[in-house]
N, C-alpha and C positions, 0 to 999 in steps of 0.2 A: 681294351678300349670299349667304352659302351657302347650302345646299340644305337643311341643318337648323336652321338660324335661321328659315327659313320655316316647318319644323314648330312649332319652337320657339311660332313667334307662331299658331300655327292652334290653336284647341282643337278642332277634329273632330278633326285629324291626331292630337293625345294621344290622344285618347278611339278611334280607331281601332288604333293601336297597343297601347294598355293593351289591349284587347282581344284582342289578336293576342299578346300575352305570355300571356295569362288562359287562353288556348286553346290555346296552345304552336303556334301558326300558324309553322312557323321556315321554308316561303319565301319569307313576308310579307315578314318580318322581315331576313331575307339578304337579298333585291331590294330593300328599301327602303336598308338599310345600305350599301350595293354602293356604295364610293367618296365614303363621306364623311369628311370630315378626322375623326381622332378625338377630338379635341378638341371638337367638336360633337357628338358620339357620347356624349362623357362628360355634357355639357350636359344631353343629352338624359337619360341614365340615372341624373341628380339627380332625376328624375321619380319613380323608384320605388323600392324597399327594395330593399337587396341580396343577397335570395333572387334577385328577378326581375332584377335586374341581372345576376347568374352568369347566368342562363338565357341571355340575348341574348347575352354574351360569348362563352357558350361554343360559339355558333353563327357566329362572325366567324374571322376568320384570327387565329393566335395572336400575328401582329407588330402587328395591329390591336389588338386584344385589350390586349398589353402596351402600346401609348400610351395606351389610355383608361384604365389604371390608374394610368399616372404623371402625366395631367392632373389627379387627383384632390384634393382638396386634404386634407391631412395626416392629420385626423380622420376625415375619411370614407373615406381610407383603409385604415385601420386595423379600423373597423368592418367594411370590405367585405371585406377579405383574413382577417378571422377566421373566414368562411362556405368558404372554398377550404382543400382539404387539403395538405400539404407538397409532394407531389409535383406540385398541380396549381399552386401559386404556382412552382414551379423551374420549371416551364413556359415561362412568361411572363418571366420572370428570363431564361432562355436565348435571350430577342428583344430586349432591351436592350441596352444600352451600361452598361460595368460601373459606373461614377457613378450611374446610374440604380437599376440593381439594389440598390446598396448601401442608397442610401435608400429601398428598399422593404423592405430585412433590417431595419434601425436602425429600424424600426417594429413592429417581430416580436416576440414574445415571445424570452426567449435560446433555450430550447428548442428552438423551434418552427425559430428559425435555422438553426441549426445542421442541422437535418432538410434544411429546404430545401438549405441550401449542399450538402451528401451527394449533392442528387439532380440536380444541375444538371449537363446532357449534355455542355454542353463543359466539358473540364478545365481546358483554356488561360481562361475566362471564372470560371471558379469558382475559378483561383489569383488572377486580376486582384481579386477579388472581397474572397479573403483580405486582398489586399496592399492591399488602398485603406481597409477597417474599422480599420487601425492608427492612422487617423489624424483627430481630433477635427474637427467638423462645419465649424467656422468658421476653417479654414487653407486656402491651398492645396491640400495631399495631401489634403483631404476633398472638395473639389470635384472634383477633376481624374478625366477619364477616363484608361484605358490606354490603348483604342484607337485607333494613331494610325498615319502613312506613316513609316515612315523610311528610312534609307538609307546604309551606309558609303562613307566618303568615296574607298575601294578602287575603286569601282565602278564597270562602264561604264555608258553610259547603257542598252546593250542589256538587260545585268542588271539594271539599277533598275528600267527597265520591269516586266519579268518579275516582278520581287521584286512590285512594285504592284498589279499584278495578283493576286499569292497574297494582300495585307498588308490590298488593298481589301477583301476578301466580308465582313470586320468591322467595314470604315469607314463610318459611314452619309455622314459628310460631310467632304470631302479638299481643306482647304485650302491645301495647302504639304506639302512632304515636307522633313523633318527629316534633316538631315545628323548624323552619329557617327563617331567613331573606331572603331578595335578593342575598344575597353575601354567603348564604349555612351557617349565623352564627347559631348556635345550641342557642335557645333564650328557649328551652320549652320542656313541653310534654303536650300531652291532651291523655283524655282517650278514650275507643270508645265509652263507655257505654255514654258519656258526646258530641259525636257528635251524636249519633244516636235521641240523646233525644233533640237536639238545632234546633231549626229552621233551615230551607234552606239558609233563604238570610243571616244568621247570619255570623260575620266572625270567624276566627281562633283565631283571636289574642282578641278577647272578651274574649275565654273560656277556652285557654290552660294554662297551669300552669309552674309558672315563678320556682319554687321550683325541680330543679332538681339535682340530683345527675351525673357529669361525668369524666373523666379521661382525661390524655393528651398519645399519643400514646409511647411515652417513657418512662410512669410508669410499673416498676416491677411486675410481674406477681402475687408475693407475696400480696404487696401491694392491687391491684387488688381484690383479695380473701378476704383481712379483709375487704373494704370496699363494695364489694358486701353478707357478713357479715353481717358486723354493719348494714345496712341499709336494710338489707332482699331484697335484689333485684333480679328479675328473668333475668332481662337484664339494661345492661348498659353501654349509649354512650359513644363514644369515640371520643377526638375532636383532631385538631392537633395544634400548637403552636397559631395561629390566632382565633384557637375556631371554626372555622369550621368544621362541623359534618362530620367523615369521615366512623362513621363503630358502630359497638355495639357485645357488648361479651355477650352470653345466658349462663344460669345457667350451661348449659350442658358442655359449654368451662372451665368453674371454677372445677366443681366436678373432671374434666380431672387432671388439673393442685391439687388438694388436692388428688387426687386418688397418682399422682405420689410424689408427695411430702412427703405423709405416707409411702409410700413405699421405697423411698430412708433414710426417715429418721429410719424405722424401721432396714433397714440393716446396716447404720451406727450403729448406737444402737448395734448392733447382733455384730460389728465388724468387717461388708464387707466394704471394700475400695472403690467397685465399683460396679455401676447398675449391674444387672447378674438377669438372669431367669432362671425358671428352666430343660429348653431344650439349657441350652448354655453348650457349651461342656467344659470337665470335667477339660482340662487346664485352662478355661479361670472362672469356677467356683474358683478351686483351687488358681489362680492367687488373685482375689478377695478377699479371707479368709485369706490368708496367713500373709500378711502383722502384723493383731493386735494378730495374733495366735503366732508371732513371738514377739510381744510385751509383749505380758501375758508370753509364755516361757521366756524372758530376765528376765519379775518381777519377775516369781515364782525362776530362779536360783538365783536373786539375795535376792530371800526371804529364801532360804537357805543358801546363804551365811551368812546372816545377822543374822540368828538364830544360824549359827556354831560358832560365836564371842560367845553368848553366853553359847558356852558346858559345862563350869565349874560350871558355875548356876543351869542347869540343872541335872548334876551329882550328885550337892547335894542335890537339890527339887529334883527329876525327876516327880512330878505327874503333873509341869508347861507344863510337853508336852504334856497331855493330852487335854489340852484346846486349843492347838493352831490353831485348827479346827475352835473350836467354835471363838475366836475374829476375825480370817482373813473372817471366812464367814460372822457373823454380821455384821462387820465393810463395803464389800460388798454390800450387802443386803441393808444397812443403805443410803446408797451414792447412788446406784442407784434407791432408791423410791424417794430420795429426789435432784436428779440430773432430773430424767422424769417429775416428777412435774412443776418443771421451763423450761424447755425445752417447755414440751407442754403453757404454759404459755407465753413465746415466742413467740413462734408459733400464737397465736392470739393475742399479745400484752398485757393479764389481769397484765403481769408481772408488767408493767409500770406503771397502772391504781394506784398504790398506790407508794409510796419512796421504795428505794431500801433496806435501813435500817429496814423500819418496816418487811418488806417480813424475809429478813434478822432472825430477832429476833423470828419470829413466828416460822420460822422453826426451832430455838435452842429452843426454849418453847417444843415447839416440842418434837423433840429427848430428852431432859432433861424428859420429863414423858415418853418417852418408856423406854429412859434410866434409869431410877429408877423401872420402872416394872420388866422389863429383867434381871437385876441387884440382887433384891429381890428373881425373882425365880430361878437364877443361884445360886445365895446366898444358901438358901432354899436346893437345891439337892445336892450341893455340899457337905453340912453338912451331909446330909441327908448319903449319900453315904459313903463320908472322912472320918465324923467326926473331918474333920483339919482345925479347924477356923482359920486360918491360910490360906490356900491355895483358902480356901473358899471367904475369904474379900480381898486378892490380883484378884481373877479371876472378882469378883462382879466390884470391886472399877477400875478395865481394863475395863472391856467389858462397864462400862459407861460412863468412858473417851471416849472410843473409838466411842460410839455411837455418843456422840458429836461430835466430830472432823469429824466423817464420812458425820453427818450433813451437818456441815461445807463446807466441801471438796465440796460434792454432790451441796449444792446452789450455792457457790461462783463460782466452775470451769465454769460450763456453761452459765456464768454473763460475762467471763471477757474473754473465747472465743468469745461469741457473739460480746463484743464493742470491739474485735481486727479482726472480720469481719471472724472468724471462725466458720461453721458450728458446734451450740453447744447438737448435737444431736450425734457427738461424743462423750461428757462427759459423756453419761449414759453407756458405752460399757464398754470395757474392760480396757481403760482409768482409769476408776473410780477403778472398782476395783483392778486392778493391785497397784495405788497409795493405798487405803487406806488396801490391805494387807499389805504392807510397811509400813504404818504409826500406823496400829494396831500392827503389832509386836515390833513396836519402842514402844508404849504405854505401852502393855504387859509388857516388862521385865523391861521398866522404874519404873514401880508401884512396879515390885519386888523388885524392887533393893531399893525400899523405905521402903518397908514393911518389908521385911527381913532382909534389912541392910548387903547384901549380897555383 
């Protein structure tokens, strides 16, 4: 455990520290700080408002400083960089990696941007700056940093070195150095273990490796993610329509983008409409939720109406009402195991890797053996309890229709929102279940009405 996760769990240590911000104690506050991930740093300064936040900041080293603003999460960013003047955000900007930077400007007022970008010391970090805001959030060229090794293919190894040497003081982390033509075409990579070990006079283009993985800046961020995936990549160049090397996305950029991606798709799932945290205020939570809470309400009145068609059935069973729990919840239950399944499937494409038909059949295989399990032991208790073989083989010979159908429902729906260009991580929510209560109570009293003759 780190060293501020300890704080973290200590309430003296808060309450000693609040104190020590309270009194401008600053070196308290620097010897306590002295070497903690900043990330933990940032943890810690969710503790307090970001007047007192600047304070401690601006008492730490300014590359320290600049991670604990980019740990921050989006909102409270933006709150906290409203209290910092122009020149004192380019600051922080100037300790970044230009990916970074950008989406600390793309948070800015345009104004305010603009200032900033004016006052940022390197020019070579504030043209990379320019050149990366050209390009929409959810592409490649929005991810990608500039900061990268590279290397013409001209070149001895003596000179690569050398060049490495100047190309590093900007690198925070040097995976591979990028092989180029004269004209900046991305021809390569070499490794270092592989210049280090090659003679001086040797050149580039003997030893780098013609086999590489890269993108064009207007692929999908999505995209992006499965193939730095499939190919276990820590980093991966990015070229632009001519194939010139313009930039490269680190592991750290992707985890960003699957970080939010689970999380948008988990709230659809949940039923939220929209992105929402859990310090957004209670309207704009509420506004989010409402929406499929308004949807399941419509099902569930119209799953009442639909059962009042049926009151005369009832009148004369009545022990059918007692089950009507059990099929709308199975039926449920059923659709959204087998609606998440495909969804996450999706999600890294395993769905395609085989025909849609076989996928298809495996999950009715599927459900036909729960559904004969569940069936059996409903069977089973019913008797048990009833005694009415009767009431008992109409609820069994439901609830396993139903498991199928619910199958059904749950693979097919989020097949055929996806190829209509729908986020199909709606169909596990309340979608799902609202349709197959509907479609279990249609089953339900169909099978009575067979069995009984009703």
């Amino acid at each position: 455990m780190s060293e501020i996760m300890d704080f973290e769990l200590s309430k003296e240590f808060l309450e000693r520290f609040t104190v020590a911000v309270e009194n401008q104690e600053e070196s308290f506050i620097q010897g306590t700080l002295e070497g903690v991930n900043p990330a933990d740093i940032t943890e810690l300064l969710e503790e307090f408002d970001a007047e007192e936040s600047k304070y401690v900041l601006e008492l730490l080293d300014p590359q320290v400083g600049a991670r604990v603003i980019v740990e921050l999460e989006e909102d409270i960013q933006s709150r906290f960089l409203e209290n910092f003047s122009s020149e004192e955000t380019a600051k922080y900007i100037d300790n970044l990696d230009s990916d970074d930077g950008v989406n600390i400007l793309n948070i800015l007022p345009i104004t305010k941007r603009e200032e900033v970008i004016a006052q940022v010391e390197n020019e070579e970090k504030a043209g990379h700056i320019l050149d990366l805001m050209r390009y929409a959030d959810d592409v490649a060229g929005g991810l990608m940093g500039k900061e990268l090794i590279k290397a013409n293919h001209n070149w001895t190894i003596q000179r690569c070195i050398e060049e490495i040497r100047k190309q590093a003081e900007d690198v925070k982390k040097i995976y591979s150095v990028y092989v180029v033509d004269d004209n900046e075409k991305l021809l390569g990579k070499v490794s270092l273990k592989k210049i280090i070990l090659s003679e001086d006079n040797a050149k580039i283009a003997d030893i780098y490796d013609e086999d590489i993985v890269s993108v064009e800046t207007y692929v999908e961020e999505e995209e992006v993610v499965q193939i730095m995936q499939k190919y276990d990549l820590e980093a991966l160049p990015v070229v632009n329509v001519r194939g010139n090397l313009v930039g490269r996305i680190t592991i750290d950029d992707v985890l960003d983008v699957i970080t939010e991606n689970a999380e948008e798709d988990i709230q659809r799932m949940s039923g939220i409409s929209a992105d929402v945290e859990d310090d957004d205020s209670v309207w704009i939570i509420s506004k989010a939720r409402l929406p499929w809470l308004v949807i399941g309400l419509v099902g569930g009145l119209l799953g009442a109406r639909f059962i009042s068609l049926f009151e005369a059935d009832i009148a004369i069973v009545p022990a059918m009402a007692f089950f009507i729990p059990l099929i709308t919840a199975t039926g449920g239950n059923v659709g959204i195991q087998s609606s998440t399944i495909i969804v996450q499937g999706l999600a890294n494409s395993s769905v395609f890797s085989d025909s849609i038909w076989k996928k298809l059949i495996k999950m009715i295989m599927v459900a036909a053996v729960n559904g004969v399990i569940l069936a059996l032991i409903v069977f089973g208790i019913v008797i048990f309890s009833t005694s009415d073989q009767a009431i008992a083989t109409t609820v069994s010979v439901a609830l396993f229709s139903v498991v199928l159908l619910a199958s059904f429902m749950g693979t097919v729906t989020p097949l055929l929102l996806n190829r209509f260009g729908v986020n199909p991580a709606i169909a596990s929510g309340p979608f799902i279940t609202t349709a197959n209560d509907l479609l279990g109570l249609g089953v339900y009293f169909f099978v009575a009405h067979q069995l009984y003759g009703l």
